[in-house]
N, C-alpha and C positions, 0 to 999 in steps of 0.2 A: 504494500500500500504506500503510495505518495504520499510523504509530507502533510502537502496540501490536505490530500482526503484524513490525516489522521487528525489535521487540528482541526478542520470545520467539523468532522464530527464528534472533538472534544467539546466543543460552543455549543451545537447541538445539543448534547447528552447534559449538560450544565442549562442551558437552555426550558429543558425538560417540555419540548412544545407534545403536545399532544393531537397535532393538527397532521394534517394529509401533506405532506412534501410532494413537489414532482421536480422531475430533476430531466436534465437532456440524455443521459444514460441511464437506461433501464437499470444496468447491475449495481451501480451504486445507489439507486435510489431502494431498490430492494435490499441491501446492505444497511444506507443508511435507518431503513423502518423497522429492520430487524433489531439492529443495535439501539436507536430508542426505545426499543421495550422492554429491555434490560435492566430490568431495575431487581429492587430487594421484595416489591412487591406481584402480583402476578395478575393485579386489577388495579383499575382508575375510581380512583373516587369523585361523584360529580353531585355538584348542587341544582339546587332548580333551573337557574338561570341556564342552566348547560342541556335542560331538559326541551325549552322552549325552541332549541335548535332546531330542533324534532320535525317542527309544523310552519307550516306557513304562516304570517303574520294573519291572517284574517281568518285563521282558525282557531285562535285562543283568544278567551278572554284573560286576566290578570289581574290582581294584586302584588304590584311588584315583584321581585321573586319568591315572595312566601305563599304564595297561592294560585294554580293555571287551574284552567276549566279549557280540554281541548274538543274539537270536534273534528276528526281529520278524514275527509272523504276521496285524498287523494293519495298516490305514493308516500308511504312515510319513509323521511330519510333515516335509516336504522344503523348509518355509519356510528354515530354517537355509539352504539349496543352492539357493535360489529362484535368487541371484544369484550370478556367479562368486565363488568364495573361493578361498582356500588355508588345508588343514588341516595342522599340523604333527603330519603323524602317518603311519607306516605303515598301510594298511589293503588288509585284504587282503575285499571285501564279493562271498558268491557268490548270486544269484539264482537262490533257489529253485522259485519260479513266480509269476509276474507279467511285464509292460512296462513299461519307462522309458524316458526317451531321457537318455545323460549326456555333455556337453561334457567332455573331459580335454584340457586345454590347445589350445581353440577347433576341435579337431574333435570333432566329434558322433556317438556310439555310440546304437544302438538297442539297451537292453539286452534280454532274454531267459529265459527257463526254461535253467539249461545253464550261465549266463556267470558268469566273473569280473571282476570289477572290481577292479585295482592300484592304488594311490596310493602314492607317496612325496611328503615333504613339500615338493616344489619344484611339484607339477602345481596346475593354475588348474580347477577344479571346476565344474560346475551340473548339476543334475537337475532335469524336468520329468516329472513323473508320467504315466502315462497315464490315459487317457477315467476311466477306473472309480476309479484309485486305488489298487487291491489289489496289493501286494508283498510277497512273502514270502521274506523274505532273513535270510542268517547273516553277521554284520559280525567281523572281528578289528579291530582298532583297537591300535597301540604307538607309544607316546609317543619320539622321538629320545631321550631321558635315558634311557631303560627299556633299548633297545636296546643302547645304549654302556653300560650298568651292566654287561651279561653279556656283554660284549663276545667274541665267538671270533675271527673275520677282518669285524670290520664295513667295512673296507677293501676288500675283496671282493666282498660282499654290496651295497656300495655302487656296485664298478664294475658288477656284473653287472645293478644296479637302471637303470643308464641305459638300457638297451634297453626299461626298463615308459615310458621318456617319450616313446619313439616307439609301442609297443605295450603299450597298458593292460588289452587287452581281451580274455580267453583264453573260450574256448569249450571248457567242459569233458568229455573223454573219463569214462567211467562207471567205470575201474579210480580215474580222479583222485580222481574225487567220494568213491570210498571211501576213498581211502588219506586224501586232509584230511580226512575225515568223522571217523575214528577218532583222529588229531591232535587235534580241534578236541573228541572228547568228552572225551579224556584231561586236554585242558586245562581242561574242565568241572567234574571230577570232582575235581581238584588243588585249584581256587580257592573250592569249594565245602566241601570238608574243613577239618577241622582239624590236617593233619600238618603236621609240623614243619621248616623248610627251605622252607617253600612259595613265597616268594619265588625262593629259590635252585632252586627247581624248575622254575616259570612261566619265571623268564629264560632257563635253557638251553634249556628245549623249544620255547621263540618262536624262538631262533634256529636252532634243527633247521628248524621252519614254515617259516621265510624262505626257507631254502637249499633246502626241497621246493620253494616256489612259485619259485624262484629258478629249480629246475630245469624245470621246467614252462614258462618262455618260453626255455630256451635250449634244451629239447629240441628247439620248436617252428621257432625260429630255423637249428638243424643239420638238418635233416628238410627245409625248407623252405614247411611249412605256416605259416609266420609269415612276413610279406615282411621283406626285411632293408633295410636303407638302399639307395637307390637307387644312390649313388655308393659304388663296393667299393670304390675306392684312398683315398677320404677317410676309408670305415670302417676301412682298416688302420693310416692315420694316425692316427685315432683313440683307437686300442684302443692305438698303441704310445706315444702320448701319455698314457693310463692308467697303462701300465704302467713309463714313466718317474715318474709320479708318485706311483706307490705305492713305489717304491727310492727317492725323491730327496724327498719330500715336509718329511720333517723338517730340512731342511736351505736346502733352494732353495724359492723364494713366487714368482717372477717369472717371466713368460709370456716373456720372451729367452731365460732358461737350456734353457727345453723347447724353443723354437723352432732355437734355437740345435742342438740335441741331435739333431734330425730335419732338420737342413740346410735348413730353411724360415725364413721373414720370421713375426717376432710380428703381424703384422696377418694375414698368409695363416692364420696357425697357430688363432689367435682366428676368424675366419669358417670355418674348416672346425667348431672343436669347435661353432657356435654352431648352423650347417647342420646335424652331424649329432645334436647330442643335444638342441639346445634353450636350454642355459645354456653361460654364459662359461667363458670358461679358468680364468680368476682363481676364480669359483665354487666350480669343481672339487677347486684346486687348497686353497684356504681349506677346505673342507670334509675333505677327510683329515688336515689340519695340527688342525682342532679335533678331530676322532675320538680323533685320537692323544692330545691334549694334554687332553680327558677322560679317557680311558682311564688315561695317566700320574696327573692328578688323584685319581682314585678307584682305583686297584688299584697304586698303590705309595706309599712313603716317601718318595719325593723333594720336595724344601722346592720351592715354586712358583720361587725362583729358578734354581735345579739344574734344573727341567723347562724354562725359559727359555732356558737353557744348552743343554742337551739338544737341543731345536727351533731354536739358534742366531740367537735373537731378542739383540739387542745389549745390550739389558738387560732388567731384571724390570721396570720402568713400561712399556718398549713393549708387552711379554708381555702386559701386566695388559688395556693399551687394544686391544688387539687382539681377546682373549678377552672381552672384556665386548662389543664393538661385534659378535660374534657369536652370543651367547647369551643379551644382557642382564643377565649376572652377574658377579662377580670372580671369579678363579681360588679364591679362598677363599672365596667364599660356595659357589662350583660344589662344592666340594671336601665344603666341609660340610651340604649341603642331605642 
């Protein structure tokens, strides 16, 4: 290799573009898109704003990037999802008519006329179009900030979200399709207006959507037409490992106390949550500690030390490094955004 080609692909690789290069030689250009994916990770992490690539501008409506409403009747460009990602986002996407096939954390869905597609933002992504191309699908798309602003029981919403990491893929009955149908134009109709409140309107009625499609896989789940975990004594250990952590969250961080709390070993305790849901203990448990500690942030008066206290972090520096290494912000940038 030249010189040349090794240092523009050090700038490159430093760079980290994640965009389409074309280059006047095919071989280096194949070269250079191989060596940009080189990393320590084996997926892209992508925000909203990276989701509305997706569509055409006069297929979405918005809320800045914490909230899209798509309607896409024509080619969706699915380079964005060529390659596994992860989207930091709720998305609730139902296919209207067309074929896809979509990876949700390394199994493969053949999507359909009928289906739902669920995301939370821990699942690993990719979509391959079919033959023709044509998809006609309605996208919701929520930002985690959007979510926790209107916060009701997102603790709940979050434990009931763990059955979408084993089953993302609902096949919709015809009363469903109408009942979100009518959801999805009312929220049309809101962010399309100019009344007053409208934020304050959009948050509460996303979390109404949630807990419809929420109920939608756990109808599916009690019924039996959704397979449940294979192993039932792990899925009760499971679920009562939630449910210690939704009582004990603000208080207790460590995977002893719960393990301790279910008469098992923290190693046994960690490979069951890992078996049945996909992600760690610690994950889990991190994940309702910040819920809470936005929530506290944005819907009360408490000084970010008092909320430290509160979640019985040892002091406000710990508080501060904790919530930054989970969100990328300080409790007072969180606060004021």
């Amino acid at each position: 290799m030249s010189v040349k080609v090794f240092l523009f692909l050090k700038i490159i690789k430093k760079m980290n573009l994640n965009k389409k290069i074309h280059f006047v030689n095919e071989n280096i250009c194949i070269f250079v898109e191989k060596y940009c994916k080189m990393d320590n990770k084996t997926y892209n992490d992508f925000t909203l704003s990276k989701v509305k690539e997706l569509f055409l501008k006069d297929d979405i409506i918005n809320l800045g990037d914490d909230f899209i409403l798509a309607r896409q009747n024509n080619n969706i460009d699915v380079q964005l999802l060529k390659y596994p990602c992860r989207i930091n986002g709720f998305i609730a996407a139902y296919c209207k008519k067309g074929r896809f096939r979509c990876k949700v954390n390394l199994t493969e869905y053949e999507i359909h006329d009928g289906m739902l597609v669920l995301n939370i933002p821990d699942n690993i992504i990719q979509m391959t179009p079919a033959s023709d191309g044509l998809v006609e699908m309605t996208i919701l798309a929520v930002s985690p900030q959007f979510m926790t602003t209107w916060r009701s029981d997102l603790n709940k919403i979050f434990t009931d979200a763990i059955n979408v990491l084993k089953n993302p893929i609902l096949e919709m009955q015809a009363e469903e399709v109408e009942l979100a149908s009518d959801y999805f134009a009312l929220v049309d109709k809101i962010v399309s207006s100019d009344t007053p409140y409208k934020m304050e309107s959009i948050g509460y009625l996303l979390t109404s959507i949630f807990y419809l499609l929420g109920g939608f896989v756990m109808k599916r789940l009690s019924d039996g037409s959704m397979p449940a975990q294979s192993n039932t004594r792990h899925k009760r250990m499971f679920d009562s490992f939630l449910e210690l952590v939704e009582k004990y969250h603000t208080t207790q961080r460590t995977v002893g106390f719960y393990a301790d709390k279910l008469c098992i070993t923290p190693k046994y305790l960690s490979k069951i949550i890992k078996d049945v849901s996909g992600m760690s203990a610690p994950d889990i448990i991190d994940k309702h500690v910040i819920l809470e500690a936005q929530h506290l942030l944005r819907h009360t008066d408490l000084t970010v030390k008092e909320i430290a206290d509160k979640l019985d972090f040892a002091n406000q520096s710990f508080f501060h490094k904790y919530f930054k290494s989970h969100t990328g912000m300080t409790p007072v940038e969180y606060r004021q955004k």
